[in-house]
C-alpha positions in Angstrom: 0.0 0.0 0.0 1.0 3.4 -0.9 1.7 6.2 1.8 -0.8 8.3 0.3 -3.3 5.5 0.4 -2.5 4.5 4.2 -3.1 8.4 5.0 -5.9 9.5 4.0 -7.2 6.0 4.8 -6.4 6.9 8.1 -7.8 10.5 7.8 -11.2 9.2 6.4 -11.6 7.0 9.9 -10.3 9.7 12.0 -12.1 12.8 10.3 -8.6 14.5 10.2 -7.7 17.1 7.5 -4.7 16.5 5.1 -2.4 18.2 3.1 -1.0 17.0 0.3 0.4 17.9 -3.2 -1.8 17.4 -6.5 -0.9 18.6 -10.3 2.2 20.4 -8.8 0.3 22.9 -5.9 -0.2 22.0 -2.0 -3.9 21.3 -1.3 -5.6 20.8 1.8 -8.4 18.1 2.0 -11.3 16.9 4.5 -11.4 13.4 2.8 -14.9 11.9 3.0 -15.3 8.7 0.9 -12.3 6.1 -0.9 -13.2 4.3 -3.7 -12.3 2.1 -6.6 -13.0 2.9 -10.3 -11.6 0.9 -13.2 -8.9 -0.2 -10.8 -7.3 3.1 -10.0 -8.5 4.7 -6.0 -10.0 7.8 -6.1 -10.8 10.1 -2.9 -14.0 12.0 -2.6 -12.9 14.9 -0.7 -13.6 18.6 0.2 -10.9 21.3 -1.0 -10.2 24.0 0.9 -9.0 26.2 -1.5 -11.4 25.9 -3.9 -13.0 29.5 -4.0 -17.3 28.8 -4.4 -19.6 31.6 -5.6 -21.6 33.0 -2.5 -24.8 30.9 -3.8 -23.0 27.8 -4.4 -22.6 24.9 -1.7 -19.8 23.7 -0.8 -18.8 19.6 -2.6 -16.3 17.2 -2.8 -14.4 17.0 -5.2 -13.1 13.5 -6.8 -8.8 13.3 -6.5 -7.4 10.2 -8.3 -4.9 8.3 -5.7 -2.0 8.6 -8.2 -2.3 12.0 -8.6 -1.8 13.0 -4.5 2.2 12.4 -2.8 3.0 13.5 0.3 0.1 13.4 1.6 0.3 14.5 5.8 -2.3 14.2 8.3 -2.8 17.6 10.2 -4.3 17.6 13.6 -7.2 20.0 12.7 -10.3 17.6 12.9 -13.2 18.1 10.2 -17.4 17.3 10.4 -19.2 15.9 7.2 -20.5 17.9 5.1 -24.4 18.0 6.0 -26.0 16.8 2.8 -22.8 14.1 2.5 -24.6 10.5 1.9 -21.2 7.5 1.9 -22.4 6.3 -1.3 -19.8 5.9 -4.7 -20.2 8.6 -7.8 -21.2 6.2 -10.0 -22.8 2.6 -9.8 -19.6 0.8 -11.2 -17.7 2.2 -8.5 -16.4 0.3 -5.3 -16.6 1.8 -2.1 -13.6 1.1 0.1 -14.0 3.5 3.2 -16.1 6.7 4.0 -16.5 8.5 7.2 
């Protein structure tokens, strides 16, 4: 298993943010769901620094696995998002951990 993997498989259970680096910037996550599409792990998660229009809610956003390194847990805990149901994007999708 990947470091990446075990972290935010670690942050899912513990509702701990992350930090990590994705397409060459440093993002920080509140990772909600893992799951398994065509073979590859993807992580449903909420960014940070996503800037949302004043009338839009806030969503997760899907990261693929390969994508995220150096992934670190922070200390700073996280709740749900509200309307957040643990079910996969699509119905080909396998679920391997949500909060």
């Amino acid at each position: 298993m990947s470091d990446s993997r075990l972290t935010l498989m670690e942050a899912i259970s513990r509702k701990l943010k992350v930090e990590a680096q994705y397409n060459g910037a440093t993002i920080k996550l509140a990772p909600h769901l893992m799951f398994e599409r065509h073979g590859d792990l993807f992580v449903s998660a909420l960014n940070y620094g996503k800037v949302w229009r004043s009338d839009e809610e806030p969503r997760l956003g899907q990261f693929k696995l390969a994508g995220l390194s150096e992934a670190m847990l922070l200390s700073e805990e996280f709740e749900p998002l509200p309307n957040f149901k643990p079910v996969v994007p699509r119905e080909s999708d396998v679920m391997v951990l949500a909060v």
